[in-house]
C-alpha positions in Angstrom: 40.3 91.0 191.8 38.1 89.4 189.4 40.6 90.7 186.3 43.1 89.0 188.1 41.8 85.8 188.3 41.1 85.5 184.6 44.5 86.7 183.6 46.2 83.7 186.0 43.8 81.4 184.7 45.4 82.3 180.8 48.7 82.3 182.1 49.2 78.8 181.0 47.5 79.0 177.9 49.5 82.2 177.5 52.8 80.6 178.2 52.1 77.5 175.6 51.5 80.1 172.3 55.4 81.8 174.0 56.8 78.1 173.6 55.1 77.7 169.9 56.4 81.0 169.2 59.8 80.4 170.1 59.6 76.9 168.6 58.9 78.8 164.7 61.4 81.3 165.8 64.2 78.7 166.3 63.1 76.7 163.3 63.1 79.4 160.8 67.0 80.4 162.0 67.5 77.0 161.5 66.1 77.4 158.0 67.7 80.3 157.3 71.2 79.7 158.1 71.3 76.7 156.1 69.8 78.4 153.2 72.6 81.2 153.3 75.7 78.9 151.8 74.7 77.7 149.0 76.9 74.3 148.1 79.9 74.5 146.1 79.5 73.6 142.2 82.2 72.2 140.3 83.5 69.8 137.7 85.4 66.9 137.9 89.4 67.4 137.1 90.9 65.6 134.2 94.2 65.6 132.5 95.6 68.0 130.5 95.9 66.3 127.5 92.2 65.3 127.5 89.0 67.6 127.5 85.3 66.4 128.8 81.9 66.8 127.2 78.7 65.5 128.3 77.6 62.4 126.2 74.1 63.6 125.1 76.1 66.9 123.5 78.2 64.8 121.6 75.9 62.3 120.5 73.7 65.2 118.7 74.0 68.0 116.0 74.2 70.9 118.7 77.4 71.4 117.1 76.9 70.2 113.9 79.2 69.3 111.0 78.1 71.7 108.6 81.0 74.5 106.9 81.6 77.7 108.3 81.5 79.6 106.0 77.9 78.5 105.4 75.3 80.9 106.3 73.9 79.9 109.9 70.6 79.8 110.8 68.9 81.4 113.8 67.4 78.7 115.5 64.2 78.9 117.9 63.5 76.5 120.1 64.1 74.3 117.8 64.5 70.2 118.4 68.3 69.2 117.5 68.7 65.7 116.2 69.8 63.4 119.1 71.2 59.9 118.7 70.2 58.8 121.9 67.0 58.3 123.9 66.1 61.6 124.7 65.7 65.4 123.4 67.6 68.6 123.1 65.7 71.8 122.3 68.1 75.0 121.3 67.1 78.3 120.7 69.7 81.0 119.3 72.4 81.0 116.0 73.5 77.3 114.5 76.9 75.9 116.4 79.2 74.5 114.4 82.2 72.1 115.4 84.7 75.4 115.3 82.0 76.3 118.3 82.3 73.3 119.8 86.5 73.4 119.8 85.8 76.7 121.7 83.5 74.9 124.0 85.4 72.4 125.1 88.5 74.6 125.8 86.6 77.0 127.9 84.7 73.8 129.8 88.3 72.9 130.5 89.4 76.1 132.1 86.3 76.0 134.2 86.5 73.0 135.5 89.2 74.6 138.2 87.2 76.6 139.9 83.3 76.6 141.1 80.7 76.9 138.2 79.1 80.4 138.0 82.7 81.8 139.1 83.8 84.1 135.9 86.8 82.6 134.0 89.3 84.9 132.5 91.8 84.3 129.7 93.6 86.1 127.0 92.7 85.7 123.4 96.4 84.8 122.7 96.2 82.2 125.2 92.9 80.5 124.0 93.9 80.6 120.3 97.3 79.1 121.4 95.0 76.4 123.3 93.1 74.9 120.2 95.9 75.7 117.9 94.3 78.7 115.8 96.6 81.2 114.1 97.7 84.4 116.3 96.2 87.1 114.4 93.1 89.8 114.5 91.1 87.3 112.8 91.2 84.6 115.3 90.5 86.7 118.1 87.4 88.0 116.5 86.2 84.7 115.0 86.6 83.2 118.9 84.3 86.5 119.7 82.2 85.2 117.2 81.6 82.0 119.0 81.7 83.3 122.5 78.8 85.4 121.6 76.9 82.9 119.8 77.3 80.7 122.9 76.1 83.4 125.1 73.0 84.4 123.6 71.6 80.7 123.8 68.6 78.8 126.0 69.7 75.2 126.0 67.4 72.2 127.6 68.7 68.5 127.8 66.1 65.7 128.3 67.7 61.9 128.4 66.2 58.6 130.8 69.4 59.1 132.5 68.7 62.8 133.7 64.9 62.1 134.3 64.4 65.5 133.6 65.2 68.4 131.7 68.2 70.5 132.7 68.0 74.1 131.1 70.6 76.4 131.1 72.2 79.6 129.4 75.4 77.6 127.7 77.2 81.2 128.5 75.2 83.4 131.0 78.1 86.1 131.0 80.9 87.3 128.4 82.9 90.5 128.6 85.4 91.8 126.2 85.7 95.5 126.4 85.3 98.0 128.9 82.4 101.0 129.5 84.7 103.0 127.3 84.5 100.0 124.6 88.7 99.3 124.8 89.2 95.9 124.7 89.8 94.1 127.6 93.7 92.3 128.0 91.8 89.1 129.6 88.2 88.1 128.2 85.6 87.3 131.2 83.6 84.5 130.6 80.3 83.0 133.2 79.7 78.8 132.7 76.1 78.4 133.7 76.4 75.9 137.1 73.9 73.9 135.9 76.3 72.3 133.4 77.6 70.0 136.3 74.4 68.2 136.4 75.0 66.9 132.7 78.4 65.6 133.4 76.6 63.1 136.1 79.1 60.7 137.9 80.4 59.0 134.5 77.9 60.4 131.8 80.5 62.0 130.2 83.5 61.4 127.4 87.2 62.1 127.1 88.3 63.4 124.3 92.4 63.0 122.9 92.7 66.9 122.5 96.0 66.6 120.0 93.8 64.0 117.8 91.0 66.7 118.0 93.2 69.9 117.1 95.1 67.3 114.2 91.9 66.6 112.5 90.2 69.0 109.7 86.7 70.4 111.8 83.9 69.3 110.3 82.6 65.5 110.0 85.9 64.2 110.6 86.2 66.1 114.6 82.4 65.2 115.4 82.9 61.4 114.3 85.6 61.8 116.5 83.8 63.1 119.5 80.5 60.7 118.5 82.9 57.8 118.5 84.8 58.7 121.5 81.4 58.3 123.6 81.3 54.6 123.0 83.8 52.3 124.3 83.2 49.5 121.9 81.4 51.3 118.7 78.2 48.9 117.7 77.4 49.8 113.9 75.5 52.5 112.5 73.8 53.4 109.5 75.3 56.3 107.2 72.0 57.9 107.1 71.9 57.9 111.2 75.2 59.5 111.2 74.5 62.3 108.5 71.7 63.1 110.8 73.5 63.6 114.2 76.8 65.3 112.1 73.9 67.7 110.4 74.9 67.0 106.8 72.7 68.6 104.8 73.5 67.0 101.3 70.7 64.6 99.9 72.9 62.5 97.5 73.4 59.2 99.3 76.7 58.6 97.1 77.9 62.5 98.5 77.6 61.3 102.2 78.9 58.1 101.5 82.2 59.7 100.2 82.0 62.5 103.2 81.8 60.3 105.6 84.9 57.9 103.7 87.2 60.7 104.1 86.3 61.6 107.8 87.0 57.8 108.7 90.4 57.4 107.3 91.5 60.9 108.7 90.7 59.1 112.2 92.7 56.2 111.2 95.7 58.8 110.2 95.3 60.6 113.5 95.8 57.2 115.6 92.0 57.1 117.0 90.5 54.3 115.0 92.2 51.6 113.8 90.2 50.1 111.1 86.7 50.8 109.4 84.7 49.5 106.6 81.2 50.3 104.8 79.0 47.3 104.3 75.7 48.1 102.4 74.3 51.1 104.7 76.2 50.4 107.8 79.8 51.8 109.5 81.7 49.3 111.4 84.7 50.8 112.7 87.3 49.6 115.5 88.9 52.0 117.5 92.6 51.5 118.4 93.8 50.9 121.9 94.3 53.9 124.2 97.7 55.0 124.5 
């Protein structure tokens, strides 16, 4: 009888550590469920004629200027000269503007479907797409740069981002089989954590046919450096050998570089007047057609 009594006298205390039970049972569900799907990543659409890069990429030497056919350099986390208020690290081999091309083609194919999704395409198609000859050696120079873009550890740091977003530029690419045939359609993974750099309007349009018109090299990353500012302010030569990664060290060498990239953006329609006083660039781009 006296066992009795003692277990009624716990029943409420009993009942109350049931109720908190029940309570972390229900809230952990609740947890869980909403865990289970994560949110849709994806870009923004644009036009067709058009292609989208992130400001902070365009305003640095990530892809820099420099000849192909130059030896690249293996890069480890290595600081990439930025001509805005912030940092890039990069770590894997030297991109180049032929890289960059590449980059902004496959950034356009992605943007239809969710980040992290793999996006397929056949060599024919791609080369078509940034107007490179249809032959073995284009598709193996665009394997070149899908595998220099795959083995890379990218990290962006800028006051707009207020903090660093890292990311694998291309976590996944496929082009053969287990058997090593190659593959009809290439398979290609954008790391999701490239919508973060795009922001709500941190990012520029660039006029694809006056891209794939111009000769790569100074001349297409002026183009993409200009492009990111509405109403150009001037800048010294020597600031824009260091974001276009000229390596020369004779001022007179990238005075004249720099000359000819200018008036091949007049020629193209993008800029429609320019001039050199003492160390600085003015230029004036034309109105959008």
């Amino acid at each position: 009888m006296k066992q009795l009594d003692e277990l009624l006298a716990r029943v409420p205390e009993l009942q109350a550590k049931a109720r908190e039970r029940e309570k972390a049972r229900q809230a952990k569900a609740e947890k869980d469920s909403t865990a289970v799907v994560p949110a849709v990543v994806q870009l923004p659409l644009w036009p067709d004629a058009v292609r989208r890069l992130p400001n902070e990429l365009l305003r640095s030497a990530l892809f820099n200027a420099r000849n192909r056919k130059q030896p690249r350099a293996y890069l480890k986390k290595t600081d990439i000269a930025v001509l805005f208020e912030g940092r890039i690290t990069y770590q894997g081999e030297e991109l180049r503007q032929d890289d960059e091309t590449v980059w902004l083609q496959l950034i356009h194919l992605a943007k239809e479907q969710p980040l992290g999704q793999v996006v397929e395409f056949t060599p024919y198609s791609f080369c078509k797409a940034i107007d490179w000859p249809i032959c073995k050696g284009s598709y193996e120079r665009l394997r070149d740069c899908l595998d220099r873009m795959q083995s890379t550890a990218l990290a962006v740091y800028s006051k707009r981002l207020k903090r660093g977003v890292s990311l694998s530029m291309l976590p996944a690419f496929e082009w053969q089989d287990e058997h090593k045939n190659t593959l009809k359609k290439y398979r290609v993974q954008v790391a999701p954590q490239l919508v973060e750099l795009f922001g709500d309007v941190h990012y520029t349009q660039v006029e694809w046919a006056q891209r794939l018109a111009l000769p790569v090299g100074i001349a297409t990353w002026l183009h993409g450096y200009y492009a990111s500012h509405r109403e150009p302010y001037p800048v010294k030569l020597d600031t824009l050998k260091k974001g276009a990664g000229i390596t020369t060290e004779r001022p007179a060498k990238v005075r004249e570089l720099i000359e000819k990239a200018l008036a091949e953006l007049v020629n193209v329609g993008f800029l429609k007047s320019w001039e050199i006083v003492g160390e600085l660039v003015h230029v004036k781009r034309a109105p959008s057609r």
